[in-house]
C-alpha positions in Angstrom: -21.9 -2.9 -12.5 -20.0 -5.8 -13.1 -22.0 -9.2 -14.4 -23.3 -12.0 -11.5 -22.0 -14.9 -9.3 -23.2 -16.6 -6.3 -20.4 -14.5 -4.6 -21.3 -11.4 -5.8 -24.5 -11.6 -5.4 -24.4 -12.6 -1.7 -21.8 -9.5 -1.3 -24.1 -7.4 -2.5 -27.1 -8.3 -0.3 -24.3 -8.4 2.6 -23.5 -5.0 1.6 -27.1 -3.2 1.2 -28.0 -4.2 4.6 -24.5 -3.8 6.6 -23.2 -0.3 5.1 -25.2 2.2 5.6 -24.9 5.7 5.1 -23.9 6.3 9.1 -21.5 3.8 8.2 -19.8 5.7 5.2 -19.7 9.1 6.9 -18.0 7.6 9.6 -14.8 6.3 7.2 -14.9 9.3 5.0 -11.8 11.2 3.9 -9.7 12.5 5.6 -8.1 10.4 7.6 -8.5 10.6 11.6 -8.4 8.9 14.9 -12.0 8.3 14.7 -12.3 7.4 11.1 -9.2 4.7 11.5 -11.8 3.4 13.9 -14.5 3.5 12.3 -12.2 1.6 9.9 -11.5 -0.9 12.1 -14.8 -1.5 13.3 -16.0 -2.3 10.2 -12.8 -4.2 8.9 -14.4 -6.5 11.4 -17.4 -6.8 9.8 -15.8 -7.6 6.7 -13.8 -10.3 8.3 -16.7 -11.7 10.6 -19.0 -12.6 7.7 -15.8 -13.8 5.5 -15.5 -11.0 3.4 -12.2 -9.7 4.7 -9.9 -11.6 2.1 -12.0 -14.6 0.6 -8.9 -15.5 -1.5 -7.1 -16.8 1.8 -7.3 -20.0 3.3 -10.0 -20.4 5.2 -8.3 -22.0 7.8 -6.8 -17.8 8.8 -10.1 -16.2 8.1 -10.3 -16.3 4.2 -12.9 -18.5 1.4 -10.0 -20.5 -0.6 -11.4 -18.5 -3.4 -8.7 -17.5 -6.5 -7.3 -14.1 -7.4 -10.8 -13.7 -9.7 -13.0 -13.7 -6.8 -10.8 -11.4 -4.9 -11.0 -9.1 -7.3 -14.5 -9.2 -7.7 -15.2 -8.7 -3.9 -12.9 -5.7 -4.4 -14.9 -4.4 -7.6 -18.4 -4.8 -5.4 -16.9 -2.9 -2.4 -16.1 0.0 -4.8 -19.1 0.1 -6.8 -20.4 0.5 -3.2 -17.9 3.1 -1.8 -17.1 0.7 0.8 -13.5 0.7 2.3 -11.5 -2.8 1.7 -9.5 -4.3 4.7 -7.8 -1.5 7.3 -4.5 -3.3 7.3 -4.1 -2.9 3.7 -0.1 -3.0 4.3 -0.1 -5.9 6.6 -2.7 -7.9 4.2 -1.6 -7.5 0.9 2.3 -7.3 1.6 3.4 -9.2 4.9 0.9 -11.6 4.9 2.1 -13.6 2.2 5.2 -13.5 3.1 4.4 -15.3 6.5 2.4 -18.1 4.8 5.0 -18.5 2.2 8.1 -18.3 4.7 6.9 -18.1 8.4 6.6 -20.9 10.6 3.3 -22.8 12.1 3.4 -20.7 15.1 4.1 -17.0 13.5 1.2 -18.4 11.1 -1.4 -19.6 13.8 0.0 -15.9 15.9 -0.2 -13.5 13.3 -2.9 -13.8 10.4 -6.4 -13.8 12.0 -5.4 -10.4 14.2 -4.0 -9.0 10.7 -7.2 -9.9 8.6 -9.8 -8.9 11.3 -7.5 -5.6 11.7 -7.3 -6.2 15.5 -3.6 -5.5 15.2 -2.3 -3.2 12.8 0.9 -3.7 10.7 3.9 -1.1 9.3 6.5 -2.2 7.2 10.5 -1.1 8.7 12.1 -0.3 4.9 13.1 3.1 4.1 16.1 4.5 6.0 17.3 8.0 5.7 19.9 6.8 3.4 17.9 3.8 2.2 14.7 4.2 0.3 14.2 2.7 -2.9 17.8 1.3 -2.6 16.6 -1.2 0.3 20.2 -2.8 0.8 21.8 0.4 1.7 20.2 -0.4 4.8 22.2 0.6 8.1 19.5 -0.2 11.3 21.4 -3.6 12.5 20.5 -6.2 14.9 22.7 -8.3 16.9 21.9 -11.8 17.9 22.3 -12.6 21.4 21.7 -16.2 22.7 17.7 -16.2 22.7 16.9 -12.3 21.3 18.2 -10.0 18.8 19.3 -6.3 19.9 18.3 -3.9 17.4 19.0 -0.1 17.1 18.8 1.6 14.3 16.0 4.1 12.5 13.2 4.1 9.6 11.1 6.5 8.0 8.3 7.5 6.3 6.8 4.1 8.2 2.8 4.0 6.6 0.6 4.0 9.7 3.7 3.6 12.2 2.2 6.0 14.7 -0.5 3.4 14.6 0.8 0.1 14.1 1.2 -2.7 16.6 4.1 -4.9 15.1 6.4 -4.0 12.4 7.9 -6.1 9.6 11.5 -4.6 10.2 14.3 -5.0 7.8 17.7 -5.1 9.8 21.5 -5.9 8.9 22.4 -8.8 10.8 26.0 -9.7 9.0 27.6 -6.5 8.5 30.5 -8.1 6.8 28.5 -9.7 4.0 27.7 -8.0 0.3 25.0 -5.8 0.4 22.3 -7.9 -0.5 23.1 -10.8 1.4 23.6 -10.0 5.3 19.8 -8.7 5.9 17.2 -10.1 8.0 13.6 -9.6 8.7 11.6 -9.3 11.7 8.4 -9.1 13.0 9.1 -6.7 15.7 6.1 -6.2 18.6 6.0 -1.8 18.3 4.8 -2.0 22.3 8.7 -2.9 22.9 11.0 -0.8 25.4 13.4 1.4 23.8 10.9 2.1 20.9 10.5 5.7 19.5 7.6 6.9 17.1 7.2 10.5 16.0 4.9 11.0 13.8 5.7 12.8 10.0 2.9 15.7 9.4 2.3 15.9 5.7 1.2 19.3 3.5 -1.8 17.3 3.5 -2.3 17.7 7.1 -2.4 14.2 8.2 0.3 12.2 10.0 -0.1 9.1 8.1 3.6 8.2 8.1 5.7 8.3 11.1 9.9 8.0 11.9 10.7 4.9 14.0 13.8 4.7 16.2 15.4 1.7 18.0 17.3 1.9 21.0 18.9 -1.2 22.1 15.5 -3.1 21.8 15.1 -6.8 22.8 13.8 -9.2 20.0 12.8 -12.7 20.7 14.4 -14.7 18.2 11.8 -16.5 16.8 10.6 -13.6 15.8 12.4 -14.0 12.6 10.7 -14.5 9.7 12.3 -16.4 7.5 16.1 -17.4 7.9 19.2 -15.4 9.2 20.6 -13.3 7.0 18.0 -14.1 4.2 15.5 -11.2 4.4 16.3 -9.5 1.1 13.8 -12.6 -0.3 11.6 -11.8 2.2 11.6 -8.0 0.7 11.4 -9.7 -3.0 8.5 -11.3 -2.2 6.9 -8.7 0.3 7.4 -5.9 -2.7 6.0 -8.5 -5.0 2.8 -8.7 -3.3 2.9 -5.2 -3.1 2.8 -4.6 -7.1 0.2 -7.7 -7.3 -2.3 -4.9 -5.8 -2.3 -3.1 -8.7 -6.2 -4.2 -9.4 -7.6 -2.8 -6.4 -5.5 0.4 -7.8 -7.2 0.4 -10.8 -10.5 0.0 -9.7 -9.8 3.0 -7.0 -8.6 5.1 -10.1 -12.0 4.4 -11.9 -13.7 5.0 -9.0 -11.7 9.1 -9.0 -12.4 9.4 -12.7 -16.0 8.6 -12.2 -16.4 11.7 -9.5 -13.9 13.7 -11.3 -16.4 13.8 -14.8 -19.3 14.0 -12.6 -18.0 17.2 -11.3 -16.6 18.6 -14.5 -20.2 17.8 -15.9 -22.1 19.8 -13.1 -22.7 23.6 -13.4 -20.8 25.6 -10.5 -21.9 28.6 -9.1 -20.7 30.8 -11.6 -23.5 29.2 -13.9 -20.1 27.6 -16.1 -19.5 23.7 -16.9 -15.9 22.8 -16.1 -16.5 20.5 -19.1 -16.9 23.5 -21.5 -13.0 24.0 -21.7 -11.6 22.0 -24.2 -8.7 22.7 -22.0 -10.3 20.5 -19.3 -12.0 17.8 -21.4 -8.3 17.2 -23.4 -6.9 16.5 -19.5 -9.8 14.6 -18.6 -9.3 12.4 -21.3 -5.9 12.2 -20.9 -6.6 10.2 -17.3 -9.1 8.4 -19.1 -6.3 6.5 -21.1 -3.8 6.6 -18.0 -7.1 4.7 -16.3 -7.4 2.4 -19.3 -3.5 1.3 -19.1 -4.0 0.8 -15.1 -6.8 -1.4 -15.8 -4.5 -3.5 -18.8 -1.7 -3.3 -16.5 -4.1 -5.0 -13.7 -5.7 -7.9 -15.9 -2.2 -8.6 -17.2 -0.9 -9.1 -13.4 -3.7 -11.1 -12.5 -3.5 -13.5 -15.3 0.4 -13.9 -14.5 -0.8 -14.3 -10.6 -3.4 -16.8 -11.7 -0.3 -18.4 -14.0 1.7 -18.8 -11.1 4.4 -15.9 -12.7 6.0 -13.7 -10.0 5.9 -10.4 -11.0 9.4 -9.1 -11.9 10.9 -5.6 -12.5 7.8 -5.2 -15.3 6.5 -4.3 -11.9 8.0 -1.0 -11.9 6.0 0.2 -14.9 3.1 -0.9 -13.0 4.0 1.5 -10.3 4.6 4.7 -12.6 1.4 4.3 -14.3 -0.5 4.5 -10.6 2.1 7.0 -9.4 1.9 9.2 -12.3 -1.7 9.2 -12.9 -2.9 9.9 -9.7 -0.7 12.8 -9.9 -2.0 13.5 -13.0 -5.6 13.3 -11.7 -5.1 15.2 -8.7 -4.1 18.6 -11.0 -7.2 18.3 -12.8 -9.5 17.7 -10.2 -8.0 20.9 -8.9 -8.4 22.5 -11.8 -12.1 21.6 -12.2 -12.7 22.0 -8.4 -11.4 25.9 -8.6 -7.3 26.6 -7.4 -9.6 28.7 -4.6 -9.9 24.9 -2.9 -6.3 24.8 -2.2 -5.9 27.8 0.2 -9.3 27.3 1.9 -8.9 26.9 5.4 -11.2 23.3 5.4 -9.7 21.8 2.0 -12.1 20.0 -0.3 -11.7 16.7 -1.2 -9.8 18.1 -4.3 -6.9 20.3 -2.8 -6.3 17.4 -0.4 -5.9 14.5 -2.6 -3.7 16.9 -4.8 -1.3 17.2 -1.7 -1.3 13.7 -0.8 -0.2 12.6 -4.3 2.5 15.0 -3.8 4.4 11.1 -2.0 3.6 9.4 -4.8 7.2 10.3 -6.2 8.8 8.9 -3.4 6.0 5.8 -2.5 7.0 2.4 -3.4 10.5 3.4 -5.0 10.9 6.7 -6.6 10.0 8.0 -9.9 13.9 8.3 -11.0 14.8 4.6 -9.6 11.3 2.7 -11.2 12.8 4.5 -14.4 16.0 3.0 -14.3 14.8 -0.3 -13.5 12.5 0.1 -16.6 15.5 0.8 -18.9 17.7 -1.6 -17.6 15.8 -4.4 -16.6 13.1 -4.1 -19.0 14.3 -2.5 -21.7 17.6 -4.0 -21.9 19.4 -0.7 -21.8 23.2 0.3 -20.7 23.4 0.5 -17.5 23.4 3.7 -15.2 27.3 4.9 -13.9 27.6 4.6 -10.6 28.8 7.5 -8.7 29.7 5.2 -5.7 32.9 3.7 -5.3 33.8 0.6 -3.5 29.9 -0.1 -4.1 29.6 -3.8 -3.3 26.9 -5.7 -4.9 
């Protein structure tokens, strides 16, 4: 358990009397339409008795506490096993991007319903033909006296079957490079000519979605930011996105903890997992891609705390939580028993082995973050393109 501080303290008696154990069955794994609630209910909670995001200001629901006591709420709500925020998306990613760049009204509109998880956010990136390569993007919108027209479609959209406005990236200057051109929205998800289908995963859950525009109406102050200036809005929103990485690395901890717990128990069969040396050379294996996550994490926060923006040293950051939770996913399998994977209820094992399956693809692919890494970090050649015409 991590030392004492007035805050922690007073979380921790907040916590002991508010989550009980009805409370944690209700948001347990997996996720459904009455654990999301659950979820939300007691988001709001958390944000009623300031516990939501203490490092905003208070004036949108936060504590004006630093980056230190933010992560030291998050370490207490793990130690716990209590969730963190249900927006996670909308809090950690487009939030700062509407205090940094929105105006007074989006601001006063926007935050509190985010934070309390009263309205639930997606972010509009990928495309069928744009995913980690974000100014491919094709879905355009066309500015019409007082609204934009937007049509267009995005993919694997976290919680977009759920969501009640959408950070949407759209091209709004089709005759500029591709970087320039881009806009960003904050696009209301209850708009006419609006299409969700839901994305079913080999997990069995339908935590993504496809969105499709059809000729829909967008006021047009609903940009965020200026015309034709979104890709800083994506700099900074993907930014914010990397800056998470403690929360990951406490979550990590939290699966290495239950996986040596289990690999320690005897199973039925009257056998340890833990007596392989098979198994405990994998175990510790995770161990040290835990440790790095957890190097990786002080190292952001002290940049954050510095007043750095994390660059493209953020892709390592996002192999080593990719990777490893890949990594721990096969050998929770393997200690759980491969029988977990085809039973008809999977355990907790088989489905986080699944799940991890996106990690590849999540946040940038594996293949892209690596060329980032030897280009931009590394200082390596660059990769041939195979497009011609490309325009940069």
């Amino acid at each position: 358990m991590p030392g004492s501080s007035p805050m922690r303290t007073a979380l921790r008696a907040w916590l002991a009397a508010r989550f009980t154990s009805d409370t944690a069955a209700a948001v347990a794994p997996p996720v459904t339409d009455a654990s999301f609630e659950a979820h939300r209910r007691w988001n709001a909670e958390l944000y009623d008795a300031g516990w939501a995001a203490v490092a905003w200001p208070a004036e949108y629901g936060g504590r004006d506490a630093d980056l230190g006591g933010q992560l030291a709420v998050a370490e207490e709500l793990a130690a716990t096993g209590a969730p963190g925020p249900v927006n996670a998306i909308g809090v950690a990613n487009i939030a700062p991007a509407i205090m940094a760049v929105g105006t007074p009204e989006q601001r006063e509109r926007f935050l509190r319903p985010m934070l309390r998880g009263d309205e639930i956010w997606c972010q509009g990136m990928s495309e069928p033909d744009a995913g980690s390569d974000l100014a491919a993007l094709r879905c355009r919108a066309e500015l019409h006296g007082d609204h934009f027209v937007v049509n267009g479609q995005k993919t694997w959209n976290s919680n977009g079957d759920r969501a009640h406005w959408c950070q949407l990236y759209v091209r709004t200057d089709a005759n500029a490079s591709r970087h320039r051109g881009i806009s960003c929205l904050l696009v209301d998800m209850g708009s006419p000519g609006i299409e969700v289908r839901p994305i079913r995963t080999m997990a069995g859950d339908a935590g993504f979605a496809d969105v499709f525009f059809h000729d829909v109406r967008v006021p047009a102050d609903a940009l965020l930011g200026a015309l034709h200036e979104g890709w800083a809005v994506a700099t900074r929103t993907l930014s914010n996105e990397r800056a998470g990485v403690a929360v990951l690395a406490l979550q990590r901890r939290r699966k290495l903890d239950r996986l040596i717990e289990q690999a320690t128990r005897v199973h039925h069969d009257g056998r340890r997992p833990a007596d392989d040396a098979r198994i405990r050379a994998a175990i510790a294996e995770c161990y040290i891609d835990a440790r790095i996550l957890e190097f990786l994490a002080h190292r952001t926060l002290g940049a954050a705390r510095a007043g750095r923006q994390p660059g493209a040293e953020g892709s390592v950051i996002k192999l080593a939580w990719s990777l490893g939770d890949q990594r721990l996913a096969d050998v929770a399998v393997d200690v759980a028993g491969i029988g977990t994977v085809a039973a008809k209820a999977p355990a907790l094992a088989a489905r986080e082995l699944l799940a991890s399956r996106s990690l590849t693809i999540a946040g940038g692919t594996t293949e892209v973050n690596r060329t980032i890494i030897g280009e931009r970090v590394l200082g390596l050649p660059k990769e041939p393109s195979i497009s011609q015409g490309d325009r940069t």
